[in-house]
Every structure is written in C-alpha cells, then in structure tokens.
Residue, then its C-alpha position, 0 to 999 in steps of 0.5 A: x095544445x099547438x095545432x099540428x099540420x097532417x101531411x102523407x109522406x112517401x119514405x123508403x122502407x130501408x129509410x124508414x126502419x132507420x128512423x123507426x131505430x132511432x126513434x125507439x134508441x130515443x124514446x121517440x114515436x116516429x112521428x116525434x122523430x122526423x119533427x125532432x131532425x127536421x127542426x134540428x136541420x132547419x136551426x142548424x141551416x137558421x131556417x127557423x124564425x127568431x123568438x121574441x123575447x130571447x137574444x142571442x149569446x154568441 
C-alpha cells in the first residue's frame, strides 16, 4: 500500500456538503473525492510528473 500524507484542512461547511454530494453521486469517501479533483486539477494545469515508461499520444 502507497504511503499517504495526513494533513488538517479547514473548508467552508456550505463547501464541504457540496463535495460530501459528490462524493456520495460517485462512490466516493470525501477523503477520495478531494484527492480524485485535486489530481484532476493538477493534470488538467500538467502539474503532475511524467511516468516512466508511458509516452504521450497527442
């Protein structure tokens, strides 16, 4: 199993039942949620670090 970093965030309680939504229309913990759109956002803005092994196809 990957090691995981634990951090406290503070969120907006209106905020915070928005993903709680989404998170259940997905079958998502909210936990799995946040990680699913913030690695969503940082690939969309390529944040991420290339794979090894894997070559783009545009």
């Amino acid at each position: 199993m990957s090691k995981r970093k634990s951090f406290v965030l503070r969120i907006d309680p209106a905020l915070f039942k928005q993903i709680e939504k989404w998170a259940e229309d997905e079958f998502r913990s909210v936990n799995g949620q946040l990680e699913w759109i913030i690695n969503k956002s940082l690939k969309d803005h390529k944040r991420l670090p290339k794979q090894k092994g894997k070559q783009d196809k545009a």
